[in-house]
mmCIF file of the C-alpha atoms, coordinates in Angstrom:
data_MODEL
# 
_entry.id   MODEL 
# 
loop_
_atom_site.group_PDB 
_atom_site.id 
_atom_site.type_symbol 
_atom_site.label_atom_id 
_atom_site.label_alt_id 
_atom_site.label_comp_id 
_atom_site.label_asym_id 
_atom_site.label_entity_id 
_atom_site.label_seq_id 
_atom_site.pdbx_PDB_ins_code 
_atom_site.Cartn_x 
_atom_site.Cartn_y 
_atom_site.Cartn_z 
_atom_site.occupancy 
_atom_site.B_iso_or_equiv 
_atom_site.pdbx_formal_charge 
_atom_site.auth_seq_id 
_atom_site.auth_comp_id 
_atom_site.auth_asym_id 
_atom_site.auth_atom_id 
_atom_site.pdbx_PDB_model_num 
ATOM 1   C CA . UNK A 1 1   ? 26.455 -43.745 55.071 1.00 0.00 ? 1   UNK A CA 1 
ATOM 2   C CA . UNK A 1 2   ? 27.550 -41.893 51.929 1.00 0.00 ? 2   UNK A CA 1 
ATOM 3   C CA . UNK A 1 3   ? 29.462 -41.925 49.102 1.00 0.00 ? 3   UNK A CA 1 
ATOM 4   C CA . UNK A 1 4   ? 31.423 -40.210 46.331 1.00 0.00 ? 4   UNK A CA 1 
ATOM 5   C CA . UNK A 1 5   ? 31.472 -41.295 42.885 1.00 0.00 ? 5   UNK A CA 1 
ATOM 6   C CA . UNK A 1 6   ? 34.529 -40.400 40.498 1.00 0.00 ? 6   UNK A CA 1 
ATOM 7   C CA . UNK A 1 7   ? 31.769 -40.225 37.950 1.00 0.00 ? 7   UNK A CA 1 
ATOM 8   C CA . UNK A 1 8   ? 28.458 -37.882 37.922 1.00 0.00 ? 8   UNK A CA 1 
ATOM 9   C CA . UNK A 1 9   ? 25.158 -40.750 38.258 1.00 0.00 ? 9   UNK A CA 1 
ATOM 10  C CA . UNK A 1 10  ? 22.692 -39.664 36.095 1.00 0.00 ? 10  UNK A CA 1 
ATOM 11  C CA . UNK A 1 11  ? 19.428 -39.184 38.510 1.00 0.00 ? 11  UNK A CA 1 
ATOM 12  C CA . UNK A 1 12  ? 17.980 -42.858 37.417 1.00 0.00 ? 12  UNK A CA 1 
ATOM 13  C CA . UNK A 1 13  ? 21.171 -44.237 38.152 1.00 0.00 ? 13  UNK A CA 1 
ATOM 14  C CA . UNK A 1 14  ? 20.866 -44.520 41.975 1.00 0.00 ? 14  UNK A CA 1 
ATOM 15  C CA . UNK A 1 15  ? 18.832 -47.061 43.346 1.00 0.00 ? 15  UNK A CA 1 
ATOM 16  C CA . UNK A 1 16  ? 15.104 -46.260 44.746 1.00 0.00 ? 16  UNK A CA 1 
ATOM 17  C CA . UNK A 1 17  ? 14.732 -44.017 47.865 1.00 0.00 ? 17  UNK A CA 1 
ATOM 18  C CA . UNK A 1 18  ? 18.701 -43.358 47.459 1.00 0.00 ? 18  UNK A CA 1 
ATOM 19  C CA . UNK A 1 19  ? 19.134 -39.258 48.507 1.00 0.00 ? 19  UNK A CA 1 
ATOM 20  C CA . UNK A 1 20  ? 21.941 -38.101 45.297 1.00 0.00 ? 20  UNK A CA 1 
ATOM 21  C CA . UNK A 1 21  ? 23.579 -34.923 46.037 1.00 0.00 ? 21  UNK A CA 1 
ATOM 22  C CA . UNK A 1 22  ? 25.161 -33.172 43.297 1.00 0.00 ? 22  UNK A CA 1 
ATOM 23  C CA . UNK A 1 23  ? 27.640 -30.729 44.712 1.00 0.00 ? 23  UNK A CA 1 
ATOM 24  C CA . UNK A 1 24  ? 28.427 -27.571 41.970 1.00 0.00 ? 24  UNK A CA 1 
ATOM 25  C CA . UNK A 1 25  ? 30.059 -24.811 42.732 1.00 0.00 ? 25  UNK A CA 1 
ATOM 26  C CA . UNK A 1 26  ? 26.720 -22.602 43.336 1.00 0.00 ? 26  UNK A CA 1 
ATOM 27  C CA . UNK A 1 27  ? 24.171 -25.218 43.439 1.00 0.00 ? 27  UNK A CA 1 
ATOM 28  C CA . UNK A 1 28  ? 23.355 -28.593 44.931 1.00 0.00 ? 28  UNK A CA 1 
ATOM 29  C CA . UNK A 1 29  ? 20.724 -30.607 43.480 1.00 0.00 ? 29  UNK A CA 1 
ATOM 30  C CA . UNK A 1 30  ? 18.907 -33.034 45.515 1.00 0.00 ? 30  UNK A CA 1 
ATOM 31  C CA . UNK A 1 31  ? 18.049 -36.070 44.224 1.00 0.00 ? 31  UNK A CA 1 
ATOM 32  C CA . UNK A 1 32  ? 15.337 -38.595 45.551 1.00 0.00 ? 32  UNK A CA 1 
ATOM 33  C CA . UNK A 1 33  ? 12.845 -40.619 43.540 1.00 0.00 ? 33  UNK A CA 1 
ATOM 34  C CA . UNK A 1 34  ? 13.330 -38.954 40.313 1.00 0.00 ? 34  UNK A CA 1 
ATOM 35  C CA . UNK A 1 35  ? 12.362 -35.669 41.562 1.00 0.00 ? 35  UNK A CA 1 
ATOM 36  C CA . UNK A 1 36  ? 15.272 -33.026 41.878 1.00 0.00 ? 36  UNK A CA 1 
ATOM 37  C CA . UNK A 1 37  ? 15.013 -30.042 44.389 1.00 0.00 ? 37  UNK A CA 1 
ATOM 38  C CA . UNK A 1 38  ? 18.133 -27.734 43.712 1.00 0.00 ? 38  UNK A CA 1 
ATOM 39  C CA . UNK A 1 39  ? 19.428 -25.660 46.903 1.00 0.00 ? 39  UNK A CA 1 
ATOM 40  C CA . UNK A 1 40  ? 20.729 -22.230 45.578 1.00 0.00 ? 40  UNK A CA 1 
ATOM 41  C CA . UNK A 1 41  ? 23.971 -22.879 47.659 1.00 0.00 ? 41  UNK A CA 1 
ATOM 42  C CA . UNK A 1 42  ? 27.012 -24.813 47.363 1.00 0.00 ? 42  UNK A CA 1 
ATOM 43  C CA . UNK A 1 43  ? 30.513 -25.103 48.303 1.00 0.00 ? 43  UNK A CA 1 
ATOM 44  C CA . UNK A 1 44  ? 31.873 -21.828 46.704 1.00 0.00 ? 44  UNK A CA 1 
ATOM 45  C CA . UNK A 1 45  ? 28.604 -19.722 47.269 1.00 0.00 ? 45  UNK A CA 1 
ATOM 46  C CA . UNK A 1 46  ? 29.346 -20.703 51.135 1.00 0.00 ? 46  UNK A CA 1 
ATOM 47  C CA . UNK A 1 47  ? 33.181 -19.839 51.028 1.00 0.00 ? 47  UNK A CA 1 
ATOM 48  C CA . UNK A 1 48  ? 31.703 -16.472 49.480 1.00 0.00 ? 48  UNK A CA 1 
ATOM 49  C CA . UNK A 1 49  ? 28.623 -15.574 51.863 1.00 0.00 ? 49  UNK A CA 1 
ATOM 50  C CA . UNK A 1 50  ? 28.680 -17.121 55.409 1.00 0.00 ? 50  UNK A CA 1 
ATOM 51  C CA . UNK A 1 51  ? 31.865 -18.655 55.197 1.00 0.00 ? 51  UNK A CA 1 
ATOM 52  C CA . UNK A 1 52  ? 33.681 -15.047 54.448 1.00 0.00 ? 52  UNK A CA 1 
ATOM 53  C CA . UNK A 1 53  ? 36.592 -16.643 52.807 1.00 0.00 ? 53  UNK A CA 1 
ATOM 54  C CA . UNK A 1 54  ? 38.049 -16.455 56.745 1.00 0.00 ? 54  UNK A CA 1 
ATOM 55  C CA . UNK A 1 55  ? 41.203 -17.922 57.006 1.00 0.00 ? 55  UNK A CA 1 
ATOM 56  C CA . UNK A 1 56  ? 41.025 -20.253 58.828 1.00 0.00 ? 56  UNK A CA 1 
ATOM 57  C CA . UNK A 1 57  ? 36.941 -19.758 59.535 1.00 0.00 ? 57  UNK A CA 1 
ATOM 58  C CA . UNK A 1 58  ? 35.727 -18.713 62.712 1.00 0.00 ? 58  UNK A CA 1 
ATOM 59  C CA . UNK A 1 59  ? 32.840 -21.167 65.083 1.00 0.00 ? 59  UNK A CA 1 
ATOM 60  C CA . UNK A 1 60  ? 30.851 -18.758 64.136 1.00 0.00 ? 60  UNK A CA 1 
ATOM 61  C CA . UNK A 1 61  ? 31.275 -18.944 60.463 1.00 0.00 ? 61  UNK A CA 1 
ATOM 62  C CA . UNK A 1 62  ? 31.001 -22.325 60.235 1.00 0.00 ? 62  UNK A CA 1 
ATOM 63  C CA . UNK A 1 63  ? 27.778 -22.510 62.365 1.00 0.00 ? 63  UNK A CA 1 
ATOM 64  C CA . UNK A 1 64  ? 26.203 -19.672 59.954 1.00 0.00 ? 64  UNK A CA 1 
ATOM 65  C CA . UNK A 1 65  ? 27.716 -22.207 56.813 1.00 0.00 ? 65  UNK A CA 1 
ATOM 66  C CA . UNK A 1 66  ? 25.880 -24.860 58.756 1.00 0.00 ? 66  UNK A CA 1 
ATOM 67  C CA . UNK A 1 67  ? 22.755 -23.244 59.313 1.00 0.00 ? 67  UNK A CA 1 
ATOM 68  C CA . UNK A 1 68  ? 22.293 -21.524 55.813 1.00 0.00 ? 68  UNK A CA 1 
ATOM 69  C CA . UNK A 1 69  ? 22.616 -25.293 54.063 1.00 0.00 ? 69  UNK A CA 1 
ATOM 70  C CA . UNK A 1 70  ? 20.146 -26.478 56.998 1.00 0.00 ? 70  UNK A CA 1 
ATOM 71  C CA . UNK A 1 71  ? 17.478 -23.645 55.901 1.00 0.00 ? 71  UNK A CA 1 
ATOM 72  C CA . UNK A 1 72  ? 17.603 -24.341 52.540 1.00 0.00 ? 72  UNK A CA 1 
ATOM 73  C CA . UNK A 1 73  ? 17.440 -28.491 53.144 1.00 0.00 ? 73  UNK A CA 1 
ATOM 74  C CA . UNK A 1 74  ? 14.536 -27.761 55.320 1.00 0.00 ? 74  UNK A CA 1 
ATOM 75  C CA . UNK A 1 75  ? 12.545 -25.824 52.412 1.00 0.00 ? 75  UNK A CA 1 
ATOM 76  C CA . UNK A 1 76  ? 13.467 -29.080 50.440 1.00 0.00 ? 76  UNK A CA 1 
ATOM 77  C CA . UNK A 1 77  ? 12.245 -31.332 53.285 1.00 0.00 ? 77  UNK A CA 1 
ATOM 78  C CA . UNK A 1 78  ? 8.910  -29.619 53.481 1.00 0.00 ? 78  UNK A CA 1 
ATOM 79  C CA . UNK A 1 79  ? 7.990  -30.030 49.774 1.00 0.00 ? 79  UNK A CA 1 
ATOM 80  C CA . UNK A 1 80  ? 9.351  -33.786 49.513 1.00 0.00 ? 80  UNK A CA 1 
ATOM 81  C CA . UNK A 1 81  ? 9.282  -35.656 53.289 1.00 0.00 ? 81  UNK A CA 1 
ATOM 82  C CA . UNK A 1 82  ? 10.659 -38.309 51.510 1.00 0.00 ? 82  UNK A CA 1 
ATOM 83  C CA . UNK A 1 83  ? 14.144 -36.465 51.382 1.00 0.00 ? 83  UNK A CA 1 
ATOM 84  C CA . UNK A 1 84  ? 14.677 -37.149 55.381 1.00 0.00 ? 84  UNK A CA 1 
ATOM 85  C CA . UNK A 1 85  ? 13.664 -40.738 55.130 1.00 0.00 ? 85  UNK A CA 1 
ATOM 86  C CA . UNK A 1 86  ? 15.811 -41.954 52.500 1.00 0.00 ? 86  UNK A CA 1 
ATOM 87  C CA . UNK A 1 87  ? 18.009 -44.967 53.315 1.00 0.00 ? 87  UNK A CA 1 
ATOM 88  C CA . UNK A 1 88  ? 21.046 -43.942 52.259 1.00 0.00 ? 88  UNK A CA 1 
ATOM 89  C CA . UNK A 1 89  ? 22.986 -40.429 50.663 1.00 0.00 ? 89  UNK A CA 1 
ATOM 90  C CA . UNK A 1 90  ? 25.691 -40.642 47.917 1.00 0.00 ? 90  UNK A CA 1 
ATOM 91  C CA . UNK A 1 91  ? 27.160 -37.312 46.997 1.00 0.00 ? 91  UNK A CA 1 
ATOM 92  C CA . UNK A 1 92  ? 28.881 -36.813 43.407 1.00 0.00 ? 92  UNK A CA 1 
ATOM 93  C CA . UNK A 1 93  ? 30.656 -34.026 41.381 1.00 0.00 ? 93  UNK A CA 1 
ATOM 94  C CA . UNK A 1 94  ? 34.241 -32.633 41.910 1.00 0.00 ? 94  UNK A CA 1 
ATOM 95  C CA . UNK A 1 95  ? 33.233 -31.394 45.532 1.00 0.00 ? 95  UNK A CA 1 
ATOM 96  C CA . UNK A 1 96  ? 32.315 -34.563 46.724 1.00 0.00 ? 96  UNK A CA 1 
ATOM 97  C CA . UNK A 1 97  ? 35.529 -36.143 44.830 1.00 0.00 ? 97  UNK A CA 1 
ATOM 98  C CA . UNK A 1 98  ? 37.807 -33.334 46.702 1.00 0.00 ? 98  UNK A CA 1 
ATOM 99  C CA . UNK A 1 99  ? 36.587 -34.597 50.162 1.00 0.00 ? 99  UNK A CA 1 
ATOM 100 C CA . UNK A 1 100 ? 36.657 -38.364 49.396 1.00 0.00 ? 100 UNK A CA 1 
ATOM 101 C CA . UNK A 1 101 ? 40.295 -37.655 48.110 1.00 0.00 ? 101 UNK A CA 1 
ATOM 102 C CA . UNK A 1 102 ? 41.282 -35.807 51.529 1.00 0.00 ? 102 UNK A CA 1 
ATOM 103 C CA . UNK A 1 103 ? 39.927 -38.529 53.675 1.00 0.00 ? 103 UNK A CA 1 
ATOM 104 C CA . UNK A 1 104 ? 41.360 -41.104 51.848 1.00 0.00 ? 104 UNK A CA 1 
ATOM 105 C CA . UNK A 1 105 ? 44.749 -39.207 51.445 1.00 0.00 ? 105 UNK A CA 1 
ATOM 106 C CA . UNK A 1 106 ? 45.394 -39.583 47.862 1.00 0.00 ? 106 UNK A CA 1 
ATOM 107 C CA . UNK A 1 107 ? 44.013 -38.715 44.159 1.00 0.00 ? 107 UNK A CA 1 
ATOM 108 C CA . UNK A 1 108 ? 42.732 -41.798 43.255 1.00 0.00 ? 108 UNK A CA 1 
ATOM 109 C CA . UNK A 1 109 ? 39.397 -42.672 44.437 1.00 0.00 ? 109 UNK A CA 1 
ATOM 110 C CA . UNK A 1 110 ? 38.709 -46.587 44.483 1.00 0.00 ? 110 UNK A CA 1 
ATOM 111 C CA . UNK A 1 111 ? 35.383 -47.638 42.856 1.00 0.00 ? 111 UNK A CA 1 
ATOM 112 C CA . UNK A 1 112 ? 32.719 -48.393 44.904 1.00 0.00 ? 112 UNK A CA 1 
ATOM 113 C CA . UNK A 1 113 ? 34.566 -46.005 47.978 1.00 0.00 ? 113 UNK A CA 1 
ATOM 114 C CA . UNK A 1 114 ? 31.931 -45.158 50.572 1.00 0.00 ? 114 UNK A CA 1 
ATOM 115 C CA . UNK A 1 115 ? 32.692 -42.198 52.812 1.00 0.00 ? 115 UNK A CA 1 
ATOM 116 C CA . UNK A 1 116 ? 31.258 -43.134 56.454 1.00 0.00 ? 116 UNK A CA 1 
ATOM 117 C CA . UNK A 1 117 ? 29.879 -40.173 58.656 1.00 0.00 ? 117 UNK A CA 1 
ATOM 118 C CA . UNK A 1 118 ? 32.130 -40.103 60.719 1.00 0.00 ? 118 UNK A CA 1 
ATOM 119 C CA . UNK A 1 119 ? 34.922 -40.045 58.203 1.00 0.00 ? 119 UNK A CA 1 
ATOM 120 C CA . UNK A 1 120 ? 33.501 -37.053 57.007 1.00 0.00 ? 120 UNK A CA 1 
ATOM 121 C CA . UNK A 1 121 ? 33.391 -35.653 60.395 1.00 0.00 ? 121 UNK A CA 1 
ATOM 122 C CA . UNK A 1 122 ? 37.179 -36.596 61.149 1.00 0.00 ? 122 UNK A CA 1 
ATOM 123 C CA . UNK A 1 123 ? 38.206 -34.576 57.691 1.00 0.00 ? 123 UNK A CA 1 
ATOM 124 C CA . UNK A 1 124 ? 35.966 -31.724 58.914 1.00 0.00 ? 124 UNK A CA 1 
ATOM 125 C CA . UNK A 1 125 ? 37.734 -31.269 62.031 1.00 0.00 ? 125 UNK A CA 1 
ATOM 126 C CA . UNK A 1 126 ? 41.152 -32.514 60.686 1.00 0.00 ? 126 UNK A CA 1 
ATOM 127 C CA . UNK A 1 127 ? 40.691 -29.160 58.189 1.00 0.00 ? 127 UNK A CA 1 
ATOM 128 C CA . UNK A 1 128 ? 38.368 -26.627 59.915 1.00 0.00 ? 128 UNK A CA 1 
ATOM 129 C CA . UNK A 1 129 ? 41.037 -24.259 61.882 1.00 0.00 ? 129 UNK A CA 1 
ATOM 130 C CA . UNK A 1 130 ? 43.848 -25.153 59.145 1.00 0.00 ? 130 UNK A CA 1 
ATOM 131 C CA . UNK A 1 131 ? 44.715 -21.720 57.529 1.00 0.00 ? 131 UNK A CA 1 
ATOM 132 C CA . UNK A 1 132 ? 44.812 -22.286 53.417 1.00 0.00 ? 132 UNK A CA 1 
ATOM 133 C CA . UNK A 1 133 ? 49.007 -22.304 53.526 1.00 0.00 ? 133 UNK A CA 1 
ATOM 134 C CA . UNK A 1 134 ? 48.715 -25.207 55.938 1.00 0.00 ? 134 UNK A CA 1 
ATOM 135 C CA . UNK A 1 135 ? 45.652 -26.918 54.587 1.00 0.00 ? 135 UNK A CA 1 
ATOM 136 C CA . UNK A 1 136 ? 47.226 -27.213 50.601 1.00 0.00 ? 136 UNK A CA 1 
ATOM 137 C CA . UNK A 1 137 ? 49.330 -29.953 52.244 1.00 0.00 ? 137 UNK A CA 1 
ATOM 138 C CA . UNK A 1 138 ? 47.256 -32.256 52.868 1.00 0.00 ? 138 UNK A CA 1 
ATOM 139 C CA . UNK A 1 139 ? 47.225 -35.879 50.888 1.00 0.00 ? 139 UNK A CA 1 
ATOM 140 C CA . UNK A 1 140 ? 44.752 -35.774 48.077 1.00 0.00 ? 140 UNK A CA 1 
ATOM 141 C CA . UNK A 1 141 ? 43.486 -32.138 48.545 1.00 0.00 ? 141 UNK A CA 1 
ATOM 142 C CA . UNK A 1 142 ? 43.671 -30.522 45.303 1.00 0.00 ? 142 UNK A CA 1 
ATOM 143 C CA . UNK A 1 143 ? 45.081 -27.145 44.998 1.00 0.00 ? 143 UNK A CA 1 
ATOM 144 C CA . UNK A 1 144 ? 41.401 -25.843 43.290 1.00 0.00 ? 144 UNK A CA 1 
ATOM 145 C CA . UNK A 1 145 ? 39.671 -27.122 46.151 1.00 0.00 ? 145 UNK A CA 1 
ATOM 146 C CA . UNK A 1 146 ? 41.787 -26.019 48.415 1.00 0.00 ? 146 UNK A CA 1 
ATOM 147 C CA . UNK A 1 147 ? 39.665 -22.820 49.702 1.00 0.00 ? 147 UNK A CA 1 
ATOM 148 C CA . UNK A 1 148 ? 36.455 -24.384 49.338 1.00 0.00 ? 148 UNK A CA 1 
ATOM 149 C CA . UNK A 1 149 ? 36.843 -28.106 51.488 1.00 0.00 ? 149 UNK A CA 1 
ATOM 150 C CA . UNK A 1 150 ? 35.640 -26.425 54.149 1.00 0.00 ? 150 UNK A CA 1 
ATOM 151 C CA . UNK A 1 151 ? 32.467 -25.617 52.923 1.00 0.00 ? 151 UNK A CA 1 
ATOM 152 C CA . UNK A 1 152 ? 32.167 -28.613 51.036 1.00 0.00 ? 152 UNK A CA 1 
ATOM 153 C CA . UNK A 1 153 ? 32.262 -30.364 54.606 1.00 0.00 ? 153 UNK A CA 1 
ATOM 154 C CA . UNK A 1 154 ? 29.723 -28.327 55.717 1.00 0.00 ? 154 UNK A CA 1 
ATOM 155 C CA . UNK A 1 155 ? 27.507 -29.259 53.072 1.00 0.00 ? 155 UNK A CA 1 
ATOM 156 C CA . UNK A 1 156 ? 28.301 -33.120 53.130 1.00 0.00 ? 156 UNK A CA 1 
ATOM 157 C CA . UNK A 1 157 ? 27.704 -33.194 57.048 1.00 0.00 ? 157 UNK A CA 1 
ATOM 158 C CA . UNK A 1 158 ? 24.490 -31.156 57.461 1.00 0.00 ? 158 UNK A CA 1 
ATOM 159 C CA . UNK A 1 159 ? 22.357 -33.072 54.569 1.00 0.00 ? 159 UNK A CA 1 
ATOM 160 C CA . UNK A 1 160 ? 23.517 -36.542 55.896 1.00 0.00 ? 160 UNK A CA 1 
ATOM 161 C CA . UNK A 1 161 ? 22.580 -35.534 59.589 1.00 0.00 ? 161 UNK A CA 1 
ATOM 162 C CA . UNK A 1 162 ? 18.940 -34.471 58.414 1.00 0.00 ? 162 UNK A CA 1 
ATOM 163 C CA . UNK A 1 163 ? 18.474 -37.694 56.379 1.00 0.00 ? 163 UNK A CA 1 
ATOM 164 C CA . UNK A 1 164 ? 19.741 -40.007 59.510 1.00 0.00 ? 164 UNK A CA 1 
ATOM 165 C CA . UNK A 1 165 ? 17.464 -38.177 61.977 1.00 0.00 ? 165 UNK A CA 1 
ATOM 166 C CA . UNK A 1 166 ? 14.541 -38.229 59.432 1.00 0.00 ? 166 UNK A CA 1 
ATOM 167 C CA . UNK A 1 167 ? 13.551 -34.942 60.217 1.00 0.00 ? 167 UNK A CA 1 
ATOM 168 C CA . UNK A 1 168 ? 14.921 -31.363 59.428 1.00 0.00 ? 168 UNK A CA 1 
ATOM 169 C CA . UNK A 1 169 ? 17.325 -29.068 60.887 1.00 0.00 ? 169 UNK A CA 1 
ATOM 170 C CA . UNK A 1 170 ? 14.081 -27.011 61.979 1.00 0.00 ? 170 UNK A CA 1 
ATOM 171 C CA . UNK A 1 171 ? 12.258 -30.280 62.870 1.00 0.00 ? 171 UNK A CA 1 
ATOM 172 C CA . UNK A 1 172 ? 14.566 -31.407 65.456 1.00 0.00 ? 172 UNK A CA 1 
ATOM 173 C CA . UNK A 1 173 ? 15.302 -27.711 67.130 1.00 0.00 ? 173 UNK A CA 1 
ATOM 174 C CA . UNK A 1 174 ? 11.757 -27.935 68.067 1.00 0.00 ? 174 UNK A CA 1 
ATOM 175 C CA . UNK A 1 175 ? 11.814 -30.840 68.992 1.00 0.00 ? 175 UNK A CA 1 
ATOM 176 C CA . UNK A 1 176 ? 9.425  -32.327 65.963 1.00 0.00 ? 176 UNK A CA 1 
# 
């Protein structure tokens, strides 16, 4: 499981072994432990680069999105282990927000809202082949995230799925 905050948690915030992902437009910090590892990606960098700003994105863009957050979660994994074993994930920043929003279909995010898995799933496929003048009407998508939902799924299903399995993107392709 993992959740969204309406409010950024300071790093000591979360509770021990908790995996905090802070979604910014070109950079997502990860959070375990007091230790932060920042990814040089996020949701707009991914729209930009593999994502192509396709409209709506192609399999194969989203499988390049997919793979470019797995690389870069995998260099994380190597330096701190500890990443793909931590209990639980809870995502914050106005990314996060955006998707919690969509799934739960309106602009008001309840305290203590946990996104399941495979609620975050469901939105990515609800969204993936919408082109933008179809997607901007959904309930709770904001028209400045409108463009970049889709790589903010990709980001908040590919760092769960390595912290579930306890091993990395790489780990599991070779069967580690």
């Amino acid at each position: 499981l993992f959740t969204s905050s309406h409010t950024r948690l300071p790093s000591d915030s979360a509770p021990d072994g908790t995996l905090t992902v802070r979604l910014d437009d070109h950079s997502t910090d990860v959070i375990v432990d007091g230790a932060t590892f920042a990814m040089p990606i996020g949701p707009l960098t991914l729209l930009e680069g593999p994502l192509e700003r396709a409209d709506p994105p192609s399999p194969a863009h989203l499988t390049n999105a997919l793979g470019l957050v797995a690389d870069h979660l995998d260099d994380i994994i190597i330096a701190a282990p500890s990443v793909a074993t931590a209990p639980s994930v809870s995502a914050v920043g106005p990314h996060a927000e955006a998707m919690a929003r969509v799934q739960i279909g309106d602009s008001r995010i309840p305290a203590g809202y946990r996104l399941r898995r495979s609620d975050a799933d469901e939105v990515f496929r609800t969204l993936a082949m919408e082109p933008v003048v179809d997607r901007r009407h959904n309930p709770g998508l904001d028209d400045s995230h409108v463009e970049s939902i889709i790589a903010t799924c990709c980001k908040m299903i590919e760092i769960p799925i390595a912290v579930m399995s306890g091993a990395s993107l790489g780990a599991r392709r070779s069967g580690l």
